[in-house]
MARBA-3410 file (N, C-alpha, C, O; in Angstrom, 1 decimal):
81
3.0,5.6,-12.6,2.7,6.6,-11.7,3.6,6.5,-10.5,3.9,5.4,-10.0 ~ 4.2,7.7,-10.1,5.1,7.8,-9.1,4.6,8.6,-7.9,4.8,9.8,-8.2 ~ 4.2,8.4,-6.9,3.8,9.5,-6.1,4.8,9.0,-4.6,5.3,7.9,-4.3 ~ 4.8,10.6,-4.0,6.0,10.4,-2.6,4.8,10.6,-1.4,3.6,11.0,-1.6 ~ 5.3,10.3,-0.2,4.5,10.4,1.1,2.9,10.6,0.6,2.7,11.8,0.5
2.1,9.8,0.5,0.9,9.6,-0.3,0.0,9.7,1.7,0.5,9.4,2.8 ~ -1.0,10.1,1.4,-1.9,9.9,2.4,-2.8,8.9,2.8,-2.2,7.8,2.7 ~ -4.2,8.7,3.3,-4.5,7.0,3.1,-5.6,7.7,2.0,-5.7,7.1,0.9 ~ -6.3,8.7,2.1,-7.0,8.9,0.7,-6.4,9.3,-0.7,-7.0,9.4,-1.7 ~ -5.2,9.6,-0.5,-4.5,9.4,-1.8,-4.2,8.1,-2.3,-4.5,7.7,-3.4
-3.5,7.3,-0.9,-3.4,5.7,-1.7,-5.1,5.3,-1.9,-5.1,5.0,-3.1 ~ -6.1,5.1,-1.5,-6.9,4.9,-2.2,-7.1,5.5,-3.7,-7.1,4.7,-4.6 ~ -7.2,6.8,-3.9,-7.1,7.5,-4.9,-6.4,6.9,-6.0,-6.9,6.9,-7.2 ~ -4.9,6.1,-5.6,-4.1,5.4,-6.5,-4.8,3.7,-7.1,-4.7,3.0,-8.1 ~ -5.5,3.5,-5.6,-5.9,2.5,-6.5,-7.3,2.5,-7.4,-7.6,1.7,-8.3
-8.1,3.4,-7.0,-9.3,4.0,-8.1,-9.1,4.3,-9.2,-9.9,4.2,-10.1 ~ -7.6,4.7,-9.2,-7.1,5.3,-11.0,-6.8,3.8,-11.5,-7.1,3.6,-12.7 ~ -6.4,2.8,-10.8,-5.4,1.5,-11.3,-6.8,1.1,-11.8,-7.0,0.9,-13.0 ~ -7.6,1.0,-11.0,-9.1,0.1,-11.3,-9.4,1.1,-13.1,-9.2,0.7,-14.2 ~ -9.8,1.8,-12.7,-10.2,3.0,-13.7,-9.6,2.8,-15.4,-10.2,3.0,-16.5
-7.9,2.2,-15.0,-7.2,2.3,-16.0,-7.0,0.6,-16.1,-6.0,0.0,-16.6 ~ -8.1,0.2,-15.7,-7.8,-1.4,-16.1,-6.7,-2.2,-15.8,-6.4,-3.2,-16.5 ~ -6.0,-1.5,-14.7,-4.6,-2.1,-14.6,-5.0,-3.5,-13.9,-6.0,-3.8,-13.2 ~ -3.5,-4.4,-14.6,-4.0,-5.8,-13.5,-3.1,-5.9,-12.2,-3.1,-6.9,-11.5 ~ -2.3,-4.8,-11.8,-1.3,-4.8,-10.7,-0.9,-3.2,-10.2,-0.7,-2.3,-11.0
-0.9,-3.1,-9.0,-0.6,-1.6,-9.0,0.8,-2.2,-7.8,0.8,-3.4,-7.5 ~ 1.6,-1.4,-7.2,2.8,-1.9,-6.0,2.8,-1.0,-5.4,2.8,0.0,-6.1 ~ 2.7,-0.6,-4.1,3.0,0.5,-3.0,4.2,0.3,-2.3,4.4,-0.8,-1.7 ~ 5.0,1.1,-2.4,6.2,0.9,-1.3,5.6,1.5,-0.1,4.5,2.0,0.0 ~ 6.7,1.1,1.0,6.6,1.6,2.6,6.8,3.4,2.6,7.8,4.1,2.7
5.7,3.6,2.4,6.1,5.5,1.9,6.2,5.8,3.0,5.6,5.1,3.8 ~ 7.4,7.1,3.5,7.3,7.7,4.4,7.6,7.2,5.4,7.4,7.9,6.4 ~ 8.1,6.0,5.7,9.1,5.4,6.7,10.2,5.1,6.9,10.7,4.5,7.9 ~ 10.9,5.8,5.5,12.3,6.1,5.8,12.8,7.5,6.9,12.9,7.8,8.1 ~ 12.9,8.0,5.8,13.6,9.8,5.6,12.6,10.6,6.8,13.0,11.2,7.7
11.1,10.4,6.4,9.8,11.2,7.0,9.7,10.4,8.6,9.1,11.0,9.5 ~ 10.2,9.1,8.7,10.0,8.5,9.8,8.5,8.5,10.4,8.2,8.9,11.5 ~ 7.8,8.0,9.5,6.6,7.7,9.5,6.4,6.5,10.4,7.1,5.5,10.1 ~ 5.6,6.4,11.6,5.9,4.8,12.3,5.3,3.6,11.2,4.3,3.5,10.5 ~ 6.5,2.8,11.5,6.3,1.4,10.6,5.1,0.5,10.4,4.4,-0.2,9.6
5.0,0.8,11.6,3.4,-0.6,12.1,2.4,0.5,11.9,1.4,-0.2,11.6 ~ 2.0,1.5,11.8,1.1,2.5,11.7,0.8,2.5,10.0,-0.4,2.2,9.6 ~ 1.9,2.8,9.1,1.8,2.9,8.2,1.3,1.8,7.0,0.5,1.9,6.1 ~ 2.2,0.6,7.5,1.6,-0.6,7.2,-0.2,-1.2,7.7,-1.0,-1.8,7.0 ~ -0.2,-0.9,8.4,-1.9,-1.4,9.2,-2.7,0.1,8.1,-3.8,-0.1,7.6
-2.1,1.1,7.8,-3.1,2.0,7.1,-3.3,1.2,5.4,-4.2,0.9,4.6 ~ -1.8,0.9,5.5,-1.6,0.5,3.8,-2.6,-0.6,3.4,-3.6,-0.6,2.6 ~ -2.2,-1.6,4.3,-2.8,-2.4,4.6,-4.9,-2.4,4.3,-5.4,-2.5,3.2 ~ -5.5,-2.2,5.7,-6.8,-1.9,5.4,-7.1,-1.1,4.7,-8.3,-1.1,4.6 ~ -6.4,-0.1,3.9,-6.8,0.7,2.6,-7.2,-0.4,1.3,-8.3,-0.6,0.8
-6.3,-0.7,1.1,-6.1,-2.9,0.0,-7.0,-3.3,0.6,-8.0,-2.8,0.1 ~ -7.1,-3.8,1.3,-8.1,-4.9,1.9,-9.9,-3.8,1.4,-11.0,-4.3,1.0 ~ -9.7,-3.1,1.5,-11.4,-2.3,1.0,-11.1,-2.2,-0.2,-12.1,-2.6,-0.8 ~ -10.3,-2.0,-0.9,-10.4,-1.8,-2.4,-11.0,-3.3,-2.8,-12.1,-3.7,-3.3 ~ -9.8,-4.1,-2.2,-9.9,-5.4,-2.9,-11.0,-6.7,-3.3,-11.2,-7.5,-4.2
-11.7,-6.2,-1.9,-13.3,-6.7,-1.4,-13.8,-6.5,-2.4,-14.4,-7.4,-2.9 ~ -13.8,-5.4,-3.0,-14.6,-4.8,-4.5,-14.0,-5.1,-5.9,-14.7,-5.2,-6.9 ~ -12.7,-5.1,-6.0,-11.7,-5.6,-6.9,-10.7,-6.5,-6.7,-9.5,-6.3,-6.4 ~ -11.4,-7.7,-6.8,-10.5,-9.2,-6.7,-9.7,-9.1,-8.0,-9.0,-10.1,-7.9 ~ -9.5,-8.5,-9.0,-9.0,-8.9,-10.2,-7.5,-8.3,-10.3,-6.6,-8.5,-11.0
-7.9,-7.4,-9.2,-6.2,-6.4,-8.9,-5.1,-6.7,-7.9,-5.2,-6.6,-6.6 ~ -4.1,-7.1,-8.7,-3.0,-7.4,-7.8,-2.6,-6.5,-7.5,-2.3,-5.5,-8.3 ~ -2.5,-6.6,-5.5,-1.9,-5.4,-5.4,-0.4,-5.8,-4.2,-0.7,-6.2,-3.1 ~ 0.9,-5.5,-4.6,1.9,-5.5,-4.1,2.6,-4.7,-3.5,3.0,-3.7,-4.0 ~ 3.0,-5.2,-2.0,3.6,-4.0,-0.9,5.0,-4.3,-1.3,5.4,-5.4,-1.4
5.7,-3.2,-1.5,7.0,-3.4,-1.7,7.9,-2.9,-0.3,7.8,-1.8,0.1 ~ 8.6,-3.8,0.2,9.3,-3.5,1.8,10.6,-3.3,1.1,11.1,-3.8,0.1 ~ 11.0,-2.5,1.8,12.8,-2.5,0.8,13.7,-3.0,2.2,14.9,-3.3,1.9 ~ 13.3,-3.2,3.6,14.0,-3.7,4.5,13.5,-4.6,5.6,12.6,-4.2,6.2 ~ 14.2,-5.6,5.7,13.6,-7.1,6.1,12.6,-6.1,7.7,11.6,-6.7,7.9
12.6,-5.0,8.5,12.1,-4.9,9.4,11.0,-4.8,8.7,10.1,-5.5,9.2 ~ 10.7,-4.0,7.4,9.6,-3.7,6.6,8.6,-4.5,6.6,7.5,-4.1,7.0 ~ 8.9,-5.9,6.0,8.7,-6.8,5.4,8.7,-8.0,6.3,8.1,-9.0,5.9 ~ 9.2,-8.1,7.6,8.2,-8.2,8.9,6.8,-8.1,9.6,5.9,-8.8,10.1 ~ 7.2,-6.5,9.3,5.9,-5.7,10.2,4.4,-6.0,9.0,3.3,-5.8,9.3
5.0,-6.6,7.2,3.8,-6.3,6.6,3.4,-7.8,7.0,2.3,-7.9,7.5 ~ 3.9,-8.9,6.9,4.3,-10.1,6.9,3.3,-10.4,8.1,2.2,-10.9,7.8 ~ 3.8,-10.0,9.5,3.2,-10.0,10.7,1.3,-9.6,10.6,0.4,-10.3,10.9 ~ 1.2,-8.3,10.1,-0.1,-7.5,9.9,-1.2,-7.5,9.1,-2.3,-7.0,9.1 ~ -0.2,-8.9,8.1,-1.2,-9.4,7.2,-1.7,-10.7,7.4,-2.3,-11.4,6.7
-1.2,-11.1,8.8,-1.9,-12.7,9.2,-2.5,-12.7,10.0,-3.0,-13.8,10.3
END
């Protein structure tokens, strides 16, 4: 599944289908903080406690933030401790 600039009830939406479809890993990139200039820390803290409620309910699903640039992968780094 490929989706662009996703909302926060879309990324949930994505992970209800993963659950749904028995998947054991779903990956989100940093949507929307390139090109769309989505703020960084905004977008991560949504991405973020969106996962964190699924997860509470679905421990069995790996779920991976994909940062494509070290500020990325910072701010997820920083917001998940």
């Amino acid at each position: 599944m490929h989706i662009l600039a996703l909302s926060c009830d879309e990324s949930h939406r994505s992970l209800q289908l993963a659950i749904a479809h028995h998947c054991e890993s779903i990956a989100f990139p940093c949507i929307s903080t390139g090109i769309y200039r989505y703020p960084k820390q905004q977008a991560a803290e949504i991405a973020i406690a969106t996962c964190q409620t699924v997860a509470q309910r679905q421990a069995s699903l790996h779920i991976c933030f994909c940062c494509y640039d070290s500020e990325n992968l910072a701010i997820y780094q920083q917001t998940l401790r």
